[in-house]
C-alpha positions, -999 to +999 in steps of 0.1 A: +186+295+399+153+287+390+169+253+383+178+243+409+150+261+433+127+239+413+148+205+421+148+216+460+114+230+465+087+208+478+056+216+455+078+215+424+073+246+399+050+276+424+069+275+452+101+275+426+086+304+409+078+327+443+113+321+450+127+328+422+108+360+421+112+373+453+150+367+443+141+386+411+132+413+434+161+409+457+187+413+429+167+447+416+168+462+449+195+488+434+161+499+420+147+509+452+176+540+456+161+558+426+120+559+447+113+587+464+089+572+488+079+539+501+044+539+482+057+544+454+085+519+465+062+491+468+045+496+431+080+494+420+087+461+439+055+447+428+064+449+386+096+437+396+081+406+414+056+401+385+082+404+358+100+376+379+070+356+376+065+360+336+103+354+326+104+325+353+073+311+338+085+318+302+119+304+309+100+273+328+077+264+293+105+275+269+127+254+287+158+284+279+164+320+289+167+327+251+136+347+254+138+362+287+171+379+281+165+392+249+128+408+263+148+421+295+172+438+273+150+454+251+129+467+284+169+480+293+169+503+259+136+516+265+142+526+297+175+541+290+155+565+267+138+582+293+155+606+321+137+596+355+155+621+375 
């Protein structure tokens, strides 16, 4: 998606990367269920958007998502180790 957001948007690679994280943030929004209030909501949205922002920028210099899927799956393992209920 970053991709093609880049090709379409007008100022090339920013605008391509807000995008692309506010989608990042959009797709997490399962996420949101698990907050038990909106402050608390809103911190969560905002590591989401800036972990959109580093992997999009990563996966923008790198040129793959090599990287990016291996770092998101590792942040997956940790956070399967801890019970957030």
């Amino acid at each position: 998606m970053l991709a093609l957001l880049e090709r379409y948007a007008p100022r090339g690679t920013v605008l391509a990367l807000l995008g692309h994280s506010v989608a990042f943030v959009a797709w997490h929004l399962r996420t949101f269920t698990l907050v038990p209030s909106v402050p608390i909501g809103l911190r969560v949205a905002t590591v989401i958007f800036l972990a959109g922002l580093a992997w999009g920028r990563q996966a923008q210099r790198d040129g793959t998502v090599i990287w990016w899927m291996t770092q998101h799956s590792l942040f997956l393992v940790v956070m399967s180790m801890f019970d957030w209920a």
